[in-house]
N, C-alpha and C positions, 0 to 999 in steps of 0.2 A: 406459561399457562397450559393447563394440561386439557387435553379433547373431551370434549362434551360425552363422550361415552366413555371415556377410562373417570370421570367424575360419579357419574351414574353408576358405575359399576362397585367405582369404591366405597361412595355413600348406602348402596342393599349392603355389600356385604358388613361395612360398619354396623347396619340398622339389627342384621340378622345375628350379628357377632358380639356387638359393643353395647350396642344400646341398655341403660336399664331396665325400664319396662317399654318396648315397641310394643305400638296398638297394632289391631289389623286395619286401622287408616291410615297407620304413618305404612306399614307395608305395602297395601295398594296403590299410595300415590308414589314409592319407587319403582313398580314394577311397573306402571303408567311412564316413569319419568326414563326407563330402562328401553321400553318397547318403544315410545318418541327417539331415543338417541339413535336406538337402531337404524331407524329409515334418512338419518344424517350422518351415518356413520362412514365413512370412504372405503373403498372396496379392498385398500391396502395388499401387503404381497408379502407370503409366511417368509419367513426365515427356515434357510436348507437346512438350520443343525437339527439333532432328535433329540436336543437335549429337553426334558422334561419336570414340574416340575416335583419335587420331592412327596411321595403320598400321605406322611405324617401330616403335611397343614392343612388336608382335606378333612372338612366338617362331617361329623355322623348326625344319625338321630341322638343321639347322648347331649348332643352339643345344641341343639335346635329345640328341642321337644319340650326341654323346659321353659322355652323364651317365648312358647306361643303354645301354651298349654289351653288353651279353649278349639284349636283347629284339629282336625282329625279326615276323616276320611269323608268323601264326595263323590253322589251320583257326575257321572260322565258318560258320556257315549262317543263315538268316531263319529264326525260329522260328513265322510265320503261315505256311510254306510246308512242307506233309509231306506227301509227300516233298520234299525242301528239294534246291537242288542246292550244291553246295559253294562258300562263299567264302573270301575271303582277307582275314583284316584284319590291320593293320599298328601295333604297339603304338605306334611313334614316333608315329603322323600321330594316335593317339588322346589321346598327351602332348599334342601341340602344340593338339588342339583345344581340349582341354577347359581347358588352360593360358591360350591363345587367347580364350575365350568369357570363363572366370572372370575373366581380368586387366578385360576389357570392364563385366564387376561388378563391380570394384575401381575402377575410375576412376567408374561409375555413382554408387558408393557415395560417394565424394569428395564428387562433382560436384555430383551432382542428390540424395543425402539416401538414407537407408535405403527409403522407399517406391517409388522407381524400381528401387533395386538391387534388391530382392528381389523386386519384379515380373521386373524382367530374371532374376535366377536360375533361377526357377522358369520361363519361358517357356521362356530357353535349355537348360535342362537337358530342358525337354519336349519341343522341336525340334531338338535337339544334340546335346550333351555329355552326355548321361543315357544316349543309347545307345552314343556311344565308352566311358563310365564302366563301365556294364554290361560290355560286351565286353571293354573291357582287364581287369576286374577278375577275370572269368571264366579267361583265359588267365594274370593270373598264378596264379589256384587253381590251374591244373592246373601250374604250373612248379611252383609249391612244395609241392606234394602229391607231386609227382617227386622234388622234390629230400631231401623228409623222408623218404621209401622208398628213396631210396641210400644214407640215411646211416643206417638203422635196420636193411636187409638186408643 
């Protein structure tokens, strides 16, 4: 049986990669089901080798952009900074990292055994993907909290 976070991990990157048409509800209740796995994920312990894995199966925008062609760019700002001054994030480059990072845990997971992979989870999502996660997940609330108040008003 495979760990509650090498499944969540596999299931985005399916969603982001395989899927026919992925809504931005089936994407937000992954990255809901991705950031839960995190906080039960075990601290695990990397593997010494440098072996890495290959950068051809790393996803671009070419590969993303078409699969969620309604999302685009997002007020943001740094929440350690109030007054904050305004930024800009970009839901694609937040697919492609967190898509990017997790695939990296999937061959982990292969490669080198659940103890590496979930050391790697938890590191990347604490250097990474935890805050593309956060922030996309953020931007799509407020799409869909928009889009259930056109269709209720």
């Amino acid at each position: 049986m495979l760990p509650p976070n090498i499944v969540a991990a596999q299931r985005f990157v399916d969603l982001v990669t395989k899927c026919e048409s992925p809504s931005i509800e089936m994407l937000a209740r992954h990255l809901d089901a991705l950031a839960l796995s995190y906080h039960d994920t075990p601290l695990g312990d990397p593997d010494e080798s440098d072996e890495r894995p290959a950068p051809e199966g790393r996803v671009g925008r070419a590969d993303i952009d078409p699969r969620f062609p309604t999302l685009g760019y997002y007020g943001s700002a740094d929440p350690k900074e109030v007054p904050g001054e305004a930024l800009v994030g970009d839901a694609i480059d937040d697919i492609m990292d967190i898509t990017n990072d997790l695939k990296e845990v999937l061959w982990r997971f292969d490669r080198f055994g659940p103890d590496d992979a979930h050391w790697h989870f938890r590191f990347l999502y604490q250097v990474h993907w935890g805050e593309h996660l956060r922030d996309l997940a953020r931007y799509l609330h407020s799409r869909l909290r928009f889009e259930e108040e056109q269709h209720s008003g």
